[in-house]
Backbone as XML, in Angstrom:
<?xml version="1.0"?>
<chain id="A" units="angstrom">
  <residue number="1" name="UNK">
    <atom name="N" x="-4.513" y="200.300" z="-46.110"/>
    <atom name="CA" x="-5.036" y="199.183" z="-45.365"/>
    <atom name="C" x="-4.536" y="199.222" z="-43.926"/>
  </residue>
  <residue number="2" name="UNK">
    <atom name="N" x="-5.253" y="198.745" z="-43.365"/>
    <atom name="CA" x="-5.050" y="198.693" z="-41.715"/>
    <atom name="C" x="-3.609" y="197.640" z="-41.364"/>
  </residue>
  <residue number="3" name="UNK">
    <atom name="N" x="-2.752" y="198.162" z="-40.344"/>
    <atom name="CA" x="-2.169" y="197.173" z="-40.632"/>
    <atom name="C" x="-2.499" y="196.469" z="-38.661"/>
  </residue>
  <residue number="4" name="UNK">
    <atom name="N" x="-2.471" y="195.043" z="-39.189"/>
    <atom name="CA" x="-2.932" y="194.789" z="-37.899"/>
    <atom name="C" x="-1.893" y="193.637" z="-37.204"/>
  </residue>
  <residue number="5" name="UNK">
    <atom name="N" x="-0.481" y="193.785" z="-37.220"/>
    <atom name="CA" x="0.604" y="192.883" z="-36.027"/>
    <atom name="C" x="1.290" y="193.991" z="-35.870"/>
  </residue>
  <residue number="6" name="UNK">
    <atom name="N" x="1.410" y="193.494" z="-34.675"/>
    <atom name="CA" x="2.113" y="194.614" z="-33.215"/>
    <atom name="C" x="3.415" y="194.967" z="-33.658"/>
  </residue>
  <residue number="7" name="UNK">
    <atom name="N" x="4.113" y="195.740" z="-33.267"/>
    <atom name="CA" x="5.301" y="195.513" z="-33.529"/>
    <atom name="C" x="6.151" y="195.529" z="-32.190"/>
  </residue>
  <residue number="8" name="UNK">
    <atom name="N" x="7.348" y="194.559" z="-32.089"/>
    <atom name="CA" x="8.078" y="194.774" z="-30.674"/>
    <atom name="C" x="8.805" y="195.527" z="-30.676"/>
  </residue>
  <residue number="9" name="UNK">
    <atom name="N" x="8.997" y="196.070" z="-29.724"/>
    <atom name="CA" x="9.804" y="197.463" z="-30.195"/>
    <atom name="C" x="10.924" y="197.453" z="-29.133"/>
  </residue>
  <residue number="10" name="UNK">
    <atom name="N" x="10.581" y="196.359" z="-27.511"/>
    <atom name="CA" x="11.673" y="196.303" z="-26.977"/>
    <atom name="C" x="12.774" y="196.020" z="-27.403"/>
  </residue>
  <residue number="11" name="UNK">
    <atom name="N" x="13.601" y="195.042" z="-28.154"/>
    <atom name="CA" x="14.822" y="194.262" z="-28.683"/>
    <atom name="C" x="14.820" y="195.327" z="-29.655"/>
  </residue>
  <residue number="12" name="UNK">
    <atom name="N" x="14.541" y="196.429" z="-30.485"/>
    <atom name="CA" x="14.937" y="196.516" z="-31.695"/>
    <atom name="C" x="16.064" y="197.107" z="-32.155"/>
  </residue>
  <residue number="13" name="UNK">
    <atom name="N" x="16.804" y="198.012" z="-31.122"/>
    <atom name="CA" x="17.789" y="198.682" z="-30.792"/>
    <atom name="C" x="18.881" y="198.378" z="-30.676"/>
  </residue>
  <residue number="14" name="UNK">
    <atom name="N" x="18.935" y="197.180" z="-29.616"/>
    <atom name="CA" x="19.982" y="196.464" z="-28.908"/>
    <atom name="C" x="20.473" y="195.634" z="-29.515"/>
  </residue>
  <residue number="15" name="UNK">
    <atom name="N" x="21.948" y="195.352" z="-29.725"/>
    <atom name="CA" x="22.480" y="194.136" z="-29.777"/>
    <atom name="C" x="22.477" y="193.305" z="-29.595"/>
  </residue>
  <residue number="16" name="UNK">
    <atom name="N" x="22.283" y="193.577" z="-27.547"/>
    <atom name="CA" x="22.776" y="191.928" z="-26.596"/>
    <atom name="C" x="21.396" y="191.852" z="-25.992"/>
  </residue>
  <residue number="17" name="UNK">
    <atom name="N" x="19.968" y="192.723" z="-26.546"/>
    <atom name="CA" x="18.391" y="192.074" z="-26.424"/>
    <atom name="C" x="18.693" y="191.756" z="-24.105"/>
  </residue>
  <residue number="18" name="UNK">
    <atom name="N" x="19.491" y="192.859" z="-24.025"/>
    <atom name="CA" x="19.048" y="192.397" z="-22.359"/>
    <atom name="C" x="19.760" y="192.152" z="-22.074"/>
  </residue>
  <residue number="19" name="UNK">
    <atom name="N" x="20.953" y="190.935" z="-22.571"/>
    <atom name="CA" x="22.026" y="190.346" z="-22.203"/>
    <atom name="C" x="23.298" y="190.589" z="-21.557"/>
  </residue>
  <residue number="20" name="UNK">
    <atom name="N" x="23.224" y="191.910" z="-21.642"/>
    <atom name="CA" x="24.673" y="192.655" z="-21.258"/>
    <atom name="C" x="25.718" y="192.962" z="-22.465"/>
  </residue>
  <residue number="21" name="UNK">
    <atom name="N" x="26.959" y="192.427" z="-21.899"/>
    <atom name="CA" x="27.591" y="192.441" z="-23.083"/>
    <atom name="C" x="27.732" y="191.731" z="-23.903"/>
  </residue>
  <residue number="22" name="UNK">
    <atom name="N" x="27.977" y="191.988" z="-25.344"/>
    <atom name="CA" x="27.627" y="190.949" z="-26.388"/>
    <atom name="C" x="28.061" y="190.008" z="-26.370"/>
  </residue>
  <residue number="23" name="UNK">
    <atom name="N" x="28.999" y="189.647" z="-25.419"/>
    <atom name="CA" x="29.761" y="188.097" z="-25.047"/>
    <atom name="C" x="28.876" y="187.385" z="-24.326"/>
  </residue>
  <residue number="24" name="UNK">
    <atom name="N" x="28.081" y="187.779" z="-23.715"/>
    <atom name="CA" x="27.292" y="186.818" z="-22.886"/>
    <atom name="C" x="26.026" y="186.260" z="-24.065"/>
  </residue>
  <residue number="25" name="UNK">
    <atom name="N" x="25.473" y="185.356" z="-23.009"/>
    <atom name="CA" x="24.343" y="184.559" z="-23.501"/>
    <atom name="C" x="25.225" y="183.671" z="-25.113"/>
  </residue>
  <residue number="26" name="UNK">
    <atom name="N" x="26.421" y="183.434" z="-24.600"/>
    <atom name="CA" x="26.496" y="182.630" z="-26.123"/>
    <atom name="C" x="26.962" y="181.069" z="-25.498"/>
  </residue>
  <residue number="27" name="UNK">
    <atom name="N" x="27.743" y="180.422" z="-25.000"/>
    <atom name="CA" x="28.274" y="179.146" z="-25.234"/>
    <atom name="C" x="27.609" y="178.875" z="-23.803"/>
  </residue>
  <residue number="28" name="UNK">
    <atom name="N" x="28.380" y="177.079" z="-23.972"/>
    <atom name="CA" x="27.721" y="176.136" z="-22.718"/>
    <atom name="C" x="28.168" y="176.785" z="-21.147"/>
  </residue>
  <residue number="29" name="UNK">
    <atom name="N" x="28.881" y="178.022" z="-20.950"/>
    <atom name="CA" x="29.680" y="178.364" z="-19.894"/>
    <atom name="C" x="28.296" y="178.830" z="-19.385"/>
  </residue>
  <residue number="30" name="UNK">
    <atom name="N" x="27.501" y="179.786" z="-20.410"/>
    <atom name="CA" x="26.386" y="180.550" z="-19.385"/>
    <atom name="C" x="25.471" y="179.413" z="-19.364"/>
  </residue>
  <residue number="31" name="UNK">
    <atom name="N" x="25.355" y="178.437" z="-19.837"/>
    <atom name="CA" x="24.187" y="177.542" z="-19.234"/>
    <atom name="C" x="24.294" y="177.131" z="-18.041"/>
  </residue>
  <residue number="32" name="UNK">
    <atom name="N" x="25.750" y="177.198" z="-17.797"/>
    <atom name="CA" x="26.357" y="176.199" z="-16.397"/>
    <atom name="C" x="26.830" y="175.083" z="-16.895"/>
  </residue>
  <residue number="33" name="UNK">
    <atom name="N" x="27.638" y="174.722" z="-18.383"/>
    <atom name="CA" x="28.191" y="173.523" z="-18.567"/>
    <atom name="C" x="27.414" y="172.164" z="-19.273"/>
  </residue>
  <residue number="34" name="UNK">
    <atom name="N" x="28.231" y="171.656" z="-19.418"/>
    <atom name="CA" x="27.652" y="170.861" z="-20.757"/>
    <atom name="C" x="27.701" y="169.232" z="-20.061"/>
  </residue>
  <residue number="35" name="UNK">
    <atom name="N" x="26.271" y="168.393" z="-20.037"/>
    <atom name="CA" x="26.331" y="167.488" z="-19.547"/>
    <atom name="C" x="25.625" y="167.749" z="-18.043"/>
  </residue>
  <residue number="36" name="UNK">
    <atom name="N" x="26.344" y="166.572" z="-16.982"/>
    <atom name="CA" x="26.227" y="166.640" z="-15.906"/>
    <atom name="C" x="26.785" y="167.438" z="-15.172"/>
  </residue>
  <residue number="37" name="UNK">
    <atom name="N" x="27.739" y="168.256" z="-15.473"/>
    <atom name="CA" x="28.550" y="169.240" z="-15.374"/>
    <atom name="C" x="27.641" y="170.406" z="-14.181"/>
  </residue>
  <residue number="38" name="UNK">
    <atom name="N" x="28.339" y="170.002" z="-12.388"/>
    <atom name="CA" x="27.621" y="170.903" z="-11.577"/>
    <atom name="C" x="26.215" y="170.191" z="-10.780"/>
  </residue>
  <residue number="39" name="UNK">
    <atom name="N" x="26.001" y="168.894" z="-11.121"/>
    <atom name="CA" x="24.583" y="168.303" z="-10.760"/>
    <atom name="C" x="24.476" y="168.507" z="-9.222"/>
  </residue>
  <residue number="40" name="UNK">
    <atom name="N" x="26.037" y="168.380" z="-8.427"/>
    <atom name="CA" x="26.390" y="168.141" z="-7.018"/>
    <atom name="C" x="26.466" y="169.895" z="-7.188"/>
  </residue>
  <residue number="41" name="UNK">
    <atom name="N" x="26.574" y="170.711" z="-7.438"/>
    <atom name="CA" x="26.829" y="171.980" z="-6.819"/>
    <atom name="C" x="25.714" y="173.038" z="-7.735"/>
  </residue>
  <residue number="42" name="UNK">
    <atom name="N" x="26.048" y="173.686" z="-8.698"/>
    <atom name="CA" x="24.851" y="174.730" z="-8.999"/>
    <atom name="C" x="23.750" y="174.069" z="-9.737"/>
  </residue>
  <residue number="43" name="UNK">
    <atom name="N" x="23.788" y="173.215" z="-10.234"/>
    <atom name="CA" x="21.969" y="172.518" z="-10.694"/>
    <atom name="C" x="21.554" y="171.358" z="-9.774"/>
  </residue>
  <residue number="44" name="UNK">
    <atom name="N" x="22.090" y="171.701" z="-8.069"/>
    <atom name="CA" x="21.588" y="170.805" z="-7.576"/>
    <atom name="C" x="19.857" y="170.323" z="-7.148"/>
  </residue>
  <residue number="45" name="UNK">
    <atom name="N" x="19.079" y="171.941" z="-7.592"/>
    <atom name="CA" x="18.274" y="171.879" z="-7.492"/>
    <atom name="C" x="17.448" y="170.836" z="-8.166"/>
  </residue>
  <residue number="46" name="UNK">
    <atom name="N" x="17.389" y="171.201" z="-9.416"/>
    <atom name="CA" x="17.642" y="170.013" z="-10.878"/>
    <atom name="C" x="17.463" y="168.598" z="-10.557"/>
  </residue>
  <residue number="47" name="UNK">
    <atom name="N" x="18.672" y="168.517" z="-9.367"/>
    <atom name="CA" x="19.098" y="167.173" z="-9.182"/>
    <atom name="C" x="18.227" y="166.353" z="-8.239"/>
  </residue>
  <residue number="48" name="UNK">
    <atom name="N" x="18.038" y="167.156" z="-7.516"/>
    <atom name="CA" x="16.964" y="166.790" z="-6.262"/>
    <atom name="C" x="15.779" y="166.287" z="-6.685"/>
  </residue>
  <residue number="49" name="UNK">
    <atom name="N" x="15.042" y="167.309" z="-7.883"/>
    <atom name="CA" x="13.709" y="167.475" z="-8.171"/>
    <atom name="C" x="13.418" y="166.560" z="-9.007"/>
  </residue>
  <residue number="50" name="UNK">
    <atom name="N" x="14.421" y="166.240" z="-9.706"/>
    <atom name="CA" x="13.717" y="165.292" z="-11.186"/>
    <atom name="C" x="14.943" y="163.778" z="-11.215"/>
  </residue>
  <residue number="51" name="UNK">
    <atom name="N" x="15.989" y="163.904" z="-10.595"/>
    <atom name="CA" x="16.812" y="162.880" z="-10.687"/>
    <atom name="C" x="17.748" y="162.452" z="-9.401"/>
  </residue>
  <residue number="52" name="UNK">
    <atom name="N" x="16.271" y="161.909" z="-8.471"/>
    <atom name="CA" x="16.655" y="161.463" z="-6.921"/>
    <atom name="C" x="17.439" y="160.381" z="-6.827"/>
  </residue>
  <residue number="53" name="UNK">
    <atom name="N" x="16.855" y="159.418" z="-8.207"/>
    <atom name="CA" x="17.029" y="158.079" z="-8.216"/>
    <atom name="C" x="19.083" y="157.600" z="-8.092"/>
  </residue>
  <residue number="54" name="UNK">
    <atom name="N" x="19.194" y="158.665" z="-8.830"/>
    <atom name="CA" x="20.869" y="158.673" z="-8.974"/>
    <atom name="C" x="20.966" y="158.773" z="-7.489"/>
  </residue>
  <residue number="55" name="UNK">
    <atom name="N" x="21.265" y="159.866" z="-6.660"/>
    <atom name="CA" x="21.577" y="160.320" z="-5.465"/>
    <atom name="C" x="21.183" y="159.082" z="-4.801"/>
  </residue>
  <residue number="56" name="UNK">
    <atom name="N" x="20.358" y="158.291" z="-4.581"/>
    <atom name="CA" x="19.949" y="157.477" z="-3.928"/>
    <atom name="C" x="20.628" y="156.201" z="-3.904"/>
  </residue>
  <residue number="57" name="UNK">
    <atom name="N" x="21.354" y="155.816" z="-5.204"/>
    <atom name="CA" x="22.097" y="154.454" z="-5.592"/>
    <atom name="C" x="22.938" y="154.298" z="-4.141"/>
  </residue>
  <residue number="58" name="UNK">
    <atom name="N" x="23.261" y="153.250" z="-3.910"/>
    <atom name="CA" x="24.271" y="152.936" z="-2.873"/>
    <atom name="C" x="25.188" y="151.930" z="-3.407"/>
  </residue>
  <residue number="59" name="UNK">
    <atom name="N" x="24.840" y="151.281" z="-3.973"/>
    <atom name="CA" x="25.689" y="149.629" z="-4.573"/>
    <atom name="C" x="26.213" y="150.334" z="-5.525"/>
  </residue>
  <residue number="60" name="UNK">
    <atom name="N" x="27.646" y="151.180" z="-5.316"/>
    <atom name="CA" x="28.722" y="151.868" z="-6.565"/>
    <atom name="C" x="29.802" y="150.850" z="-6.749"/>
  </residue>
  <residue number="61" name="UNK">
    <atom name="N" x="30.318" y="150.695" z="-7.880"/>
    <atom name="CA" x="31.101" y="149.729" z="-8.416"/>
    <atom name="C" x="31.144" y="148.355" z="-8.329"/>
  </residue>
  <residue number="62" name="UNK">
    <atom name="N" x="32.010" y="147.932" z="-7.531"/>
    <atom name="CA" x="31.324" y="146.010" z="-7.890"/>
    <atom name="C" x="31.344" y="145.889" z="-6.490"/>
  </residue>
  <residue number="63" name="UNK">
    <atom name="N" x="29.766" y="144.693" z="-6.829"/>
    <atom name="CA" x="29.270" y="144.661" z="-5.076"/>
    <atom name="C" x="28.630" y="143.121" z="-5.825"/>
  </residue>
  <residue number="64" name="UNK">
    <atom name="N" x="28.508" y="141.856" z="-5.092"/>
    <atom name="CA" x="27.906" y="141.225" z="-4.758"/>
    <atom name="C" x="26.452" y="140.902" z="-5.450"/>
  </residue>
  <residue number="65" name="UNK">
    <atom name="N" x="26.320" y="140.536" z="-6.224"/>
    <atom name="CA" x="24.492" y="140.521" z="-6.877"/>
    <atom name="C" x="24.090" y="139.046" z="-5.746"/>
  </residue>
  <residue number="66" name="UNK">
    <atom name="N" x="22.443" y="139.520" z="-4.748"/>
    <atom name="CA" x="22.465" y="138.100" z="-4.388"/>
    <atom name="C" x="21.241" y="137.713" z="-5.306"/>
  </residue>
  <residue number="67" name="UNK">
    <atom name="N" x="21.438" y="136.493" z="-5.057"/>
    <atom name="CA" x="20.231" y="135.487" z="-5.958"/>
    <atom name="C" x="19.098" y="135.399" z="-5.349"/>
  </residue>
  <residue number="68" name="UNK">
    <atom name="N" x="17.995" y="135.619" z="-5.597"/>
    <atom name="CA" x="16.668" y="135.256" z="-4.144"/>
    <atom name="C" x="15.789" y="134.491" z="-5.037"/>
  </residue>
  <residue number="69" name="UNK">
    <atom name="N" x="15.569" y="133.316" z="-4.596"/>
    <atom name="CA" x="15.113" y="132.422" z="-4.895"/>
    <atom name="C" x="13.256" y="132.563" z="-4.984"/>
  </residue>
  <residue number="70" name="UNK">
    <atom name="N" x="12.405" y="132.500" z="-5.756"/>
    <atom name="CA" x="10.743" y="132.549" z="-5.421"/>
    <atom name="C" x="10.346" y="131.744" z="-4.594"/>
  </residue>
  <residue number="71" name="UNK">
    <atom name="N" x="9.694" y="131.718" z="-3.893"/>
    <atom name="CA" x="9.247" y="131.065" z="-2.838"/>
    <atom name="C" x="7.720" y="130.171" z="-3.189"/>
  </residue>
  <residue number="72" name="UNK">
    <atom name="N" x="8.186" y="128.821" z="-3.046"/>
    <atom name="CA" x="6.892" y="127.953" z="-3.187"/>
    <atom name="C" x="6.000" y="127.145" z="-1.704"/>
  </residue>
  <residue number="73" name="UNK">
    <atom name="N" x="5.110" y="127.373" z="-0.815"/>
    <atom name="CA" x="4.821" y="127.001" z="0.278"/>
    <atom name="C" x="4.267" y="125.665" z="0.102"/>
  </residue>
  <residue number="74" name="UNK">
    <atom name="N" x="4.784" y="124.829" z="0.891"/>
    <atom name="CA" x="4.571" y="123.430" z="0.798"/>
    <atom name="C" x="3.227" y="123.028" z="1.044"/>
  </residue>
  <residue number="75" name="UNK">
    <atom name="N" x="2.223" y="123.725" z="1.715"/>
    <atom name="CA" x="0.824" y="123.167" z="1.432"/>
    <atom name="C" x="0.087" y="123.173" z="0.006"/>
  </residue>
  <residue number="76" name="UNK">
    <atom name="N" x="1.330" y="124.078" z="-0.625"/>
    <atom name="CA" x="0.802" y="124.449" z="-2.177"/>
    <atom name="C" x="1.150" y="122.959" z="-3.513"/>
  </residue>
  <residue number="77" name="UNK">
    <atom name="N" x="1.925" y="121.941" z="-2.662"/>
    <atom name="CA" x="2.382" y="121.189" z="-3.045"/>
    <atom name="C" x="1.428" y="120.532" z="-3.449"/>
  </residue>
  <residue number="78" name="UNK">
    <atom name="N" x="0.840" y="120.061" z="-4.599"/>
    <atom name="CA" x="0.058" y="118.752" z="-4.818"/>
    <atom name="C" x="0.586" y="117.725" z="-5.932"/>
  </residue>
  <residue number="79" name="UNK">
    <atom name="N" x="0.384" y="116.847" z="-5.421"/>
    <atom name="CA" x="1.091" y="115.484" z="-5.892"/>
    <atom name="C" x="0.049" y="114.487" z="-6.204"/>
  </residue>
  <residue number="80" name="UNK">
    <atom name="N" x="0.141" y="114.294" z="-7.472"/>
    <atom name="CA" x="-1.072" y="112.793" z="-8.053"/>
    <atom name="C" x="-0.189" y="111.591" z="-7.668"/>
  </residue>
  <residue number="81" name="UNK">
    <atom name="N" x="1.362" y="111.374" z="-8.260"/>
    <atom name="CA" x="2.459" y="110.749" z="-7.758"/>
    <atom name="C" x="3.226" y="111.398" z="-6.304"/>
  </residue>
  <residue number="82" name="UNK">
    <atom name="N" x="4.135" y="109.948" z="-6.367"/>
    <atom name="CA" x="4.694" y="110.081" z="-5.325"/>
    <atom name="C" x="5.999" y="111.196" z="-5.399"/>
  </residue>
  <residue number="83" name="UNK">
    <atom name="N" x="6.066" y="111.933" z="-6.472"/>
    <atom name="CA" x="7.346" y="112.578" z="-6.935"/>
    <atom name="C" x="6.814" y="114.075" z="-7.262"/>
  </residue>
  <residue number="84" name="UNK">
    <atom name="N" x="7.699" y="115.351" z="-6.525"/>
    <atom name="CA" x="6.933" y="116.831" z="-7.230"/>
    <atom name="C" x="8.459" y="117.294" z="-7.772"/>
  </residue>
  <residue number="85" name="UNK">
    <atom name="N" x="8.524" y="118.116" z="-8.626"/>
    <atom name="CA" x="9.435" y="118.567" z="-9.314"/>
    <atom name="C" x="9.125" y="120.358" z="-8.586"/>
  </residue>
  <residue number="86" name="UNK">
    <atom name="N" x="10.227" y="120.792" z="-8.340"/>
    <atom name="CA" x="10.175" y="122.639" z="-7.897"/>
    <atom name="C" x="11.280" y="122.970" z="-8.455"/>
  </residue>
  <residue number="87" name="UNK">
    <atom name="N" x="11.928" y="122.601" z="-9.583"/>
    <atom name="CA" x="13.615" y="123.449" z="-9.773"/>
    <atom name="C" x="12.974" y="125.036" z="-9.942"/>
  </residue>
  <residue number="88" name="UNK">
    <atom name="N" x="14.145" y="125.429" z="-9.328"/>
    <atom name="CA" x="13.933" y="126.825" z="-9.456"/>
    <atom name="C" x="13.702" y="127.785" z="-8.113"/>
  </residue>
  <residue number="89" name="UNK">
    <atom name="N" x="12.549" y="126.798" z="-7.456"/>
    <atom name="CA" x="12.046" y="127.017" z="-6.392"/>
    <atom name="C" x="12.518" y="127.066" z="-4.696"/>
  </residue>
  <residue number="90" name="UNK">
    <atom name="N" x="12.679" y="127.798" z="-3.577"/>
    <atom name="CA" x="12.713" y="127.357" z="-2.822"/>
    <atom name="C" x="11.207" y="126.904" z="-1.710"/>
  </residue>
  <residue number="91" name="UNK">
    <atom name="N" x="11.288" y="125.935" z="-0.722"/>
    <atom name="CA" x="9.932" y="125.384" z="-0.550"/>
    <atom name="C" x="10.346" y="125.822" z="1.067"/>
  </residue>
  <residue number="92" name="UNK">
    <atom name="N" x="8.929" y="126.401" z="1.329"/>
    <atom name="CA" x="9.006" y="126.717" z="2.467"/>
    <atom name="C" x="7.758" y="126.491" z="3.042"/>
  </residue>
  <residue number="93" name="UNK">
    <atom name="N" x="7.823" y="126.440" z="4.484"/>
    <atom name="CA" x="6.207" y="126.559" z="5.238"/>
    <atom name="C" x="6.391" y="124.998" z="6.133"/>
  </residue>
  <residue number="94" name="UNK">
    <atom name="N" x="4.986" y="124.754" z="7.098"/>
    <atom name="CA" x="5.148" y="123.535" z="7.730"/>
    <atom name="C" x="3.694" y="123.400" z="7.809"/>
  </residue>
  <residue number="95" name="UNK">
    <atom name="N" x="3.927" y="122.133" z="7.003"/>
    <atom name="CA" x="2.513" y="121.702" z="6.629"/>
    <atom name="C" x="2.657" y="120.190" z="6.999"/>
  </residue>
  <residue number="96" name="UNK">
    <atom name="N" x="1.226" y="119.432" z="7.423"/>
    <atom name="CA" x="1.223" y="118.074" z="7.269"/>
    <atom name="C" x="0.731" y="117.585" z="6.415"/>
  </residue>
  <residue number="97" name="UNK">
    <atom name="N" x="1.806" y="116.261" z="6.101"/>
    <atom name="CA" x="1.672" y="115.754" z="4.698"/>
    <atom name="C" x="0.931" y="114.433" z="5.305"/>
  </residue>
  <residue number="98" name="UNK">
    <atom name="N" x="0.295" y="114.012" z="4.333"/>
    <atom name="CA" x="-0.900" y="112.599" z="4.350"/>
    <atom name="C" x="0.181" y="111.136" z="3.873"/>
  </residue>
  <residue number="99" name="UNK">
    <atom name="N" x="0.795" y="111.646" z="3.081"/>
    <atom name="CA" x="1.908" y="110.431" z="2.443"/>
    <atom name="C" x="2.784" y="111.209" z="2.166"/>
  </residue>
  <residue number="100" name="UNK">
    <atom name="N" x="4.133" y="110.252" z="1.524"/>
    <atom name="CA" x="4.940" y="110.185" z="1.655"/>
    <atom name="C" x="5.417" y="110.586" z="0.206"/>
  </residue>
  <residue number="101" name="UNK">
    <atom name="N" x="6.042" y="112.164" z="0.533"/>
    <atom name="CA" x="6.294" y="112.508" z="-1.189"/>
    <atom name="C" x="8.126" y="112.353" z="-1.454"/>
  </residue>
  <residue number="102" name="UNK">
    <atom name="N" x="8.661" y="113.132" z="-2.233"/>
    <atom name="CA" x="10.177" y="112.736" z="-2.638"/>
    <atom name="C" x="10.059" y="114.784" z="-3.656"/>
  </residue>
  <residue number="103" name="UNK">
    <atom name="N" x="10.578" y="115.784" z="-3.061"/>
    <atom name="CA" x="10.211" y="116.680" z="-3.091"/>
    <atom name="C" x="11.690" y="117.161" z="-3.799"/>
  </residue>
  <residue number="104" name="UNK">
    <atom name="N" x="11.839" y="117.600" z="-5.015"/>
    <atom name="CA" x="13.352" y="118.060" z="-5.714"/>
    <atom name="C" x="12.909" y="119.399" z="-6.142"/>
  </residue>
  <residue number="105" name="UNK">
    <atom name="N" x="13.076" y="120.799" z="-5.257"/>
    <atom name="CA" x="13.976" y="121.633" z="-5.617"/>
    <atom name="C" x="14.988" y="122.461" z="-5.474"/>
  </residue>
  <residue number="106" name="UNK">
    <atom name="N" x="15.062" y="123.610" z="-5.824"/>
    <atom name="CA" x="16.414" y="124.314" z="-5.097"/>
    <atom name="C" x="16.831" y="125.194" z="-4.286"/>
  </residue>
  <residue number="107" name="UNK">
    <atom name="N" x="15.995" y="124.431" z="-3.307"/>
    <atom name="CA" x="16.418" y="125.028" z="-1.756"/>
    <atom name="C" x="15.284" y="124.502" z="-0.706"/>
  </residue>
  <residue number="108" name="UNK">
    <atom name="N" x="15.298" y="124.640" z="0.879"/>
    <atom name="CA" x="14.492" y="124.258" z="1.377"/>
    <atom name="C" x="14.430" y="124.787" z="2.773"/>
  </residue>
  <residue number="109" name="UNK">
    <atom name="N" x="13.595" y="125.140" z="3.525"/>
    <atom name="CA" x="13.013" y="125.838" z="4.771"/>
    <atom name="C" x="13.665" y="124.684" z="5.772"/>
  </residue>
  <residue number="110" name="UNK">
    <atom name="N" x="14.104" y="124.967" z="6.917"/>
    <atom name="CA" x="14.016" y="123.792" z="7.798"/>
    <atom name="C" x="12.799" y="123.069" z="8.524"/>
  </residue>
  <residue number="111" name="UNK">
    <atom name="N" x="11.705" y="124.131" z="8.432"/>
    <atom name="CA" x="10.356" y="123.629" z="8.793"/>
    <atom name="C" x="9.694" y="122.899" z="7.357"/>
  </residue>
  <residue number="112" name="UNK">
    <atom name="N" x="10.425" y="122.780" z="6.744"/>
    <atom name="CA" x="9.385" y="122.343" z="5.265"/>
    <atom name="C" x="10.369" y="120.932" z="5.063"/>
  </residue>
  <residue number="113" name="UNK">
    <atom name="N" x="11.702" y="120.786" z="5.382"/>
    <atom name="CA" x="12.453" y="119.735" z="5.167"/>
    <atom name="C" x="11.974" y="118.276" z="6.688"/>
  </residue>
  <residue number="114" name="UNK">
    <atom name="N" x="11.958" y="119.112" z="7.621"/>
    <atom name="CA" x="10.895" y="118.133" z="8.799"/>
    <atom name="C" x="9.983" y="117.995" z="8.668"/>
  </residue>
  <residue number="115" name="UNK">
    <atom name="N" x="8.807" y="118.429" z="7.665"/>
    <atom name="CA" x="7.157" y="117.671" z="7.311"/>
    <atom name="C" x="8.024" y="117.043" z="6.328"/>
  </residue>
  <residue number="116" name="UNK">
    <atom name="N" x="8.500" y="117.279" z="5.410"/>
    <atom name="CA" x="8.405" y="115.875" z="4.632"/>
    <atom name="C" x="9.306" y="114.629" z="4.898"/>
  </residue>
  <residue number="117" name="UNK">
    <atom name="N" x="10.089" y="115.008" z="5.559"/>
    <atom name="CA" x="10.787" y="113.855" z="6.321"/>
    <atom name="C" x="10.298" y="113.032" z="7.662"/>
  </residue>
  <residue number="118" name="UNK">
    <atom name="N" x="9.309" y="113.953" z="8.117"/>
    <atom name="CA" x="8.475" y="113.156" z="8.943"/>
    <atom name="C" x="7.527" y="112.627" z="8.577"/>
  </residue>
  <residue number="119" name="UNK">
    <atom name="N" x="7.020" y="112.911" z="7.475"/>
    <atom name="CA" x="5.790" y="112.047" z="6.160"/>
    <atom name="C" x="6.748" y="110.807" z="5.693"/>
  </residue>
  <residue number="120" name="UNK">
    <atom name="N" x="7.873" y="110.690" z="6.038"/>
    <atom name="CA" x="8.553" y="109.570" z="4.978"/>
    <atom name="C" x="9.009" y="109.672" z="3.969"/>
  </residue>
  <residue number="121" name="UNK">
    <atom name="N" x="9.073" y="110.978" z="3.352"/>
    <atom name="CA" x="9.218" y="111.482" z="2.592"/>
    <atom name="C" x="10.944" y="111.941" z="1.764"/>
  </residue>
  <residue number="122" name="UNK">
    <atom name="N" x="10.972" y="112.286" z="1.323"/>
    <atom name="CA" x="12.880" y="112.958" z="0.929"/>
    <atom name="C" x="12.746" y="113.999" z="0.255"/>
  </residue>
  <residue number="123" name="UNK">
    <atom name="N" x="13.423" y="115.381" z="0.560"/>
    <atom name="CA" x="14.049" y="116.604" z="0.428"/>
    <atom name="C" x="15.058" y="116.658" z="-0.893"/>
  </residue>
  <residue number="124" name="UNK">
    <atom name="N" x="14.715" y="116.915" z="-1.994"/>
    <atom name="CA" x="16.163" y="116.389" z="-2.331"/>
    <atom name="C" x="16.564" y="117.656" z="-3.365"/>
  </residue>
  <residue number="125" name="UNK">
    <atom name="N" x="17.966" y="118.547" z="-3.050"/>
    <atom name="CA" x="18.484" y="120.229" z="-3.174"/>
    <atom name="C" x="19.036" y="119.128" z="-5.080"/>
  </residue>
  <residue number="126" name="UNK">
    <atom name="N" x="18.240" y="119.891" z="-6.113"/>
    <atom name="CA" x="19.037" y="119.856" z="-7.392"/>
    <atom name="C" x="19.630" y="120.954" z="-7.642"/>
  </residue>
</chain>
């Protein structure tokens, strides 16, 4: 019968298949190390190409977290009553108000605290 798979015939001889001496090609030394091991010096290529995001961090060890508040613009304000609730919120913008609201949340623009205080109104930080 025909026989029909190839046979390889490069490796069949050799021990180290290319490798040199039979010590090589065995542990984490010829990979270049185990882990991150080298990211800053021989797999910096590696490092560049697929894992910028690291290199890029700046805020290392303990730094400050700030809080930033969402921003609600006071023409966005509508009121059936005389009372709006925003916890959470800071209110910003300068809008004119028609009446006189009583505006509670947590924080406030200085242009957004003079329309409603010039409406008659009160600002008030919960």
């Amino acid at each position: 019968m025909v026989r029909r798979v190839r046979r390889k015939r490069k490796y069949l001889g050799g021990r180290s298949h290319g490798g040199g001496n039979a010590k090589n090609r065995r542990g984490k030394g010829s990979k270049g190390g185990v882990g991150n091991a080298g990211k800053r010096k021989h797999k910096w290529f590696h490092t560049i190409k697929f894992e910028l995001d690291a290199i890029k961090k700046k805020n290392k060890g303990f730094y400050k977290r700030k809080h930033v508040l969402p921003v609600l613009k006071l023409s966005e304000v509508s009121v059936s009553e005389g009372e709006f609730n925003a916890t959470g919120f800071k209110v910003i913008g300068r809008f004119e108000l028609k009446k006189p609201i009583v505006v509670k949340a947590s924080g406030f623009s200085e242009n957004a605290r003079k329309s409603i205080e010039s409406a008659g109104g009160k600002a008030v930080v919960v």
